[in-house]
C-alpha positions in Angstrom: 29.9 11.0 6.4 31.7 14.2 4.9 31.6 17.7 6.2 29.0 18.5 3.0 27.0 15.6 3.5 26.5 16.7 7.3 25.5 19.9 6.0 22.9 19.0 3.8 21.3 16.7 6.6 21.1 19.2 9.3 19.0 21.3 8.2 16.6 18.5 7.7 16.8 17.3 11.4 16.1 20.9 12.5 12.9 20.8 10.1 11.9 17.7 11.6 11.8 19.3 14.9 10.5 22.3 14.2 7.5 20.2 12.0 6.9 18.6 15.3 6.7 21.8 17.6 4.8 23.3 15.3 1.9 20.4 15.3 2.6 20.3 19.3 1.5 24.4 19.6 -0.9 23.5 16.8 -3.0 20.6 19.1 -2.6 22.4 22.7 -2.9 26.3 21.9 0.7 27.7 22.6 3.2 29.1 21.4 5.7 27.2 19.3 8.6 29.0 21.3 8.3 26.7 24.4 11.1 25.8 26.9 12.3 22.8 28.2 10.3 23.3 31.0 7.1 24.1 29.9 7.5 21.2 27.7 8.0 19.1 30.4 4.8 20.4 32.1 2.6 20.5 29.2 4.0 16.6 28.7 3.2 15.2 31.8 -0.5 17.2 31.7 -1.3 17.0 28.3 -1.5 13.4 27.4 -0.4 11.9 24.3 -0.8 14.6 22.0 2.6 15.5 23.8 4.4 12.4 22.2 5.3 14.7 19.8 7.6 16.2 21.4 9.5 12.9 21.4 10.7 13.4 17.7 11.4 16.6 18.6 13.8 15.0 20.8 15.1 12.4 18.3 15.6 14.6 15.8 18.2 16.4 18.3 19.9 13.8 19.7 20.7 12.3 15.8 21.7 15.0 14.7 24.6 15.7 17.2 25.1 12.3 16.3 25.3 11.9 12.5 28.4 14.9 13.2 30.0 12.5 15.5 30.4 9.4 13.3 32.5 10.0 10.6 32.4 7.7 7.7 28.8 6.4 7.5 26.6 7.4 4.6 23.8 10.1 4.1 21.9 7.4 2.8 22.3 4.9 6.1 21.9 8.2 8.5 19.1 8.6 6.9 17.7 5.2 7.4 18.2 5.3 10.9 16.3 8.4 11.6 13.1 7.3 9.7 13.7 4.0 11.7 13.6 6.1 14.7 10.9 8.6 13.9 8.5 5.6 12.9 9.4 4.6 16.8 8.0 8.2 18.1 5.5 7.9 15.5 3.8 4.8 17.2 4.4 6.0 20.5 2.1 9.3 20.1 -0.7 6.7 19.6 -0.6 4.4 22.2 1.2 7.0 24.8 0.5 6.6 27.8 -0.4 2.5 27.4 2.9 1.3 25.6 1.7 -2.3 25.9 -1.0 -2.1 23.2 0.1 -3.0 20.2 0.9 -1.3 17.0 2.9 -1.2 13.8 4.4 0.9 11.9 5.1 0.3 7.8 6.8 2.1 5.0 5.9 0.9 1.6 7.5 2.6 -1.4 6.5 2.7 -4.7 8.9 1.0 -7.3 9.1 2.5 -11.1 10.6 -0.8 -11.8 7.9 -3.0 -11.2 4.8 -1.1 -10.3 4.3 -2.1 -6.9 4.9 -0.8 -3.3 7.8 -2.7 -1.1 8.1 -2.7 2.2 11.3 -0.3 3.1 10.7 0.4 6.8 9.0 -1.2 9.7 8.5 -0.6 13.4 8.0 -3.9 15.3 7.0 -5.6 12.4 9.8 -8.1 13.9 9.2 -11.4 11.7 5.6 -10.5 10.5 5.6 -11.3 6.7 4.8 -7.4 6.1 8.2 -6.8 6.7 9.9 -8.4 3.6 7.0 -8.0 0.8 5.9 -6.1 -2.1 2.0 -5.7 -3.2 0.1 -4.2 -6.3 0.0 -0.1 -5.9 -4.1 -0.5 -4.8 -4.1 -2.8 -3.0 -6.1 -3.1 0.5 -6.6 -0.1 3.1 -2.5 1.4 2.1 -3.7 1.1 -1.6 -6.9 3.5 -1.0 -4.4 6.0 0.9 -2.1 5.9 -2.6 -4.5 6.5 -4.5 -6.3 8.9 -3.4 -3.6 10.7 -2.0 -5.5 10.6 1.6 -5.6 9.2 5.4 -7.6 6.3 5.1 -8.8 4.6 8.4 -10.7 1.6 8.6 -11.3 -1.6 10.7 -10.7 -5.0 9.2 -13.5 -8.0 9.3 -12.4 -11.0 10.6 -12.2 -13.1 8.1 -10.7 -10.3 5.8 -7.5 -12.9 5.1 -9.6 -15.6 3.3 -10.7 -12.8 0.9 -6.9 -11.7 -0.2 -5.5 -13.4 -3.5 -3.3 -16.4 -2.8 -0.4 -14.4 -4.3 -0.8 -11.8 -1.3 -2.1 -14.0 1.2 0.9 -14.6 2.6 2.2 -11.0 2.8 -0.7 -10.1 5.1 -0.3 -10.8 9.2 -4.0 -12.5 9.7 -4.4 -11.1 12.9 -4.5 -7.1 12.0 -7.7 -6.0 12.9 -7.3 -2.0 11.9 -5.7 0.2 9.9 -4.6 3.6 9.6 -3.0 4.9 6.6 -1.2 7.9 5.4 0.2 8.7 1.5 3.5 10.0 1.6 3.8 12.5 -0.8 6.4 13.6 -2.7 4.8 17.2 -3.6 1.4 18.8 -3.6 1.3 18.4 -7.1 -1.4 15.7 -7.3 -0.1 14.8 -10.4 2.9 13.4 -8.8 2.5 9.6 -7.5 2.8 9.6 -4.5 6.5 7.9 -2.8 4.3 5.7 -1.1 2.2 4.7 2.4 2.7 5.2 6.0 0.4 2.6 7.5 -0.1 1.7 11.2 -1.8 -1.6 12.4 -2.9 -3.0 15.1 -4.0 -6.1 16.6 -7.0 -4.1 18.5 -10.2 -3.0 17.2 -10.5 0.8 16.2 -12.6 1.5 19.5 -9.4 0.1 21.7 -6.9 2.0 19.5 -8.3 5.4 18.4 -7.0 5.0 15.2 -10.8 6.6 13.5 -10.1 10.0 16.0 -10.0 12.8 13.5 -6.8 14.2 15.4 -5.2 10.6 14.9 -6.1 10.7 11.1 -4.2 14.3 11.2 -1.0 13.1 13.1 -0.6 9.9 10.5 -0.7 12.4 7.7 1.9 14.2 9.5 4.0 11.5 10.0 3.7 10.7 6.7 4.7 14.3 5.6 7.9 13.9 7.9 9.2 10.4 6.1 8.7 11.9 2.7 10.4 15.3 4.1 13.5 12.9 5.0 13.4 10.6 2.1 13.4 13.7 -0.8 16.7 15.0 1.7 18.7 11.6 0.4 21.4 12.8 -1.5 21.1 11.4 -5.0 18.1 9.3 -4.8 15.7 9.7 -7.3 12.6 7.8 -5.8 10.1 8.8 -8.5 11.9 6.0 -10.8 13.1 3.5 -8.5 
């Protein structure tokens, strides 16, 4: 990475963190000024509407080290810090009970071809989500697109059998709920959006807490942080890919 390419990405890391401070002091009543201490407290007594501090956290520590390694891309840095804040993202859901499970998936809309492709998981591993494409509208991610909203909802169980052969496939059969967040590219709602933030789970919404109004807020949030990073790529002009 060159010296102007650095530039242009810092300030988007210090945005990141200050997004996430600012939703921290939002939730628990303080003042966004905190120290490290008081952060520590309000962690370890707060529960895991704290979590959020964890991207705070991520966002520092990548970018001391996007200055450090010379040579890579704005576009691969860039990758690796959505990788990482969809990590913290997950976390703040299931914190303090990391075994339950969850997912976290980045579809993007393509100009090209009029559908939304998978671009970024979190421990999607080899589920079949990781590597597919669907129609704009389609399912609980499609709702969120189009009507540029959180959308929560818990899935029946036979809700595979009901999917067209052609998407069958691309859909894990055990998911059980979903919530979803558009990531938009403005707050023009003319503009499509760039595409959905979803997390999944294999648990039922009343084991997850995905239908809690403050987890509807903090997907949206997410959401606004991925398209926040994605619109930083130098040179990418996601409305037409």
């Amino acid at each position: 990475m060159n010296a102007r390419q650095a530039r242009r990405l810092q300030p988007v890391c210090a945005a990141v963190a200050a997004l996430a401070i600012g939703v921290y002091a939002e939730q628990v009543g303080v003042s966004a000024t905190l120290h490290n201490d008081d952060i520590g407290l309000a962690v370890r007594a707060l529960g895991w509407v704290n979590a959020l501090i964890v991207i705070a956290a991520v966002a520092t520590i990548l970018e001391r080290r996007l200055a450090a390694i010379p040579g890579r891309t704005l576009r691969e840095e860039t990758d690796q810090l959505i990788t990482e804040v969809l990590a913290a993202a997950c976390k703040t859901f299931v914190y303090p009970r990391s075994s339950r499970h969850i997912r976290a998936i980045v579809t993007l809309r393509n100009g090209k071809t009029g559908r939304r492709c998978t671009r970024y998981t979190y421990n999607a591993h080899q589920d079949p989500e990781r590597v597919a494409s669907y129609p704009l509208a389609f399912g609980v991610t499609g709702q969120a697109y189009k009507t540029r909203s959180t959308v929560v909802q818990e899935l029946q169980p036979d809700h595979h059998s009901g999917y067209d052969e052609r998407i069958r496939d691309d859909v894990l059969p055990e998911i059980c709920s979903i919530l979803a967040s558009p990531i938009l590219a403005s707050s023009d709602e003319s503009d499509e959006p760039l595409g959905v933030l979803a997390f999944d789970s294999t648990l039922h919404l009343s084991e997850i807490g995905f239908d809690r109004e403050e987890a509807r807020e903090l997907a949206q949030r997410w959401a606004d942080i991925v398209a926040m990073l994605l619109n930083a790529r130098e040179g990418e002009k996601w409305r037409s890919e």
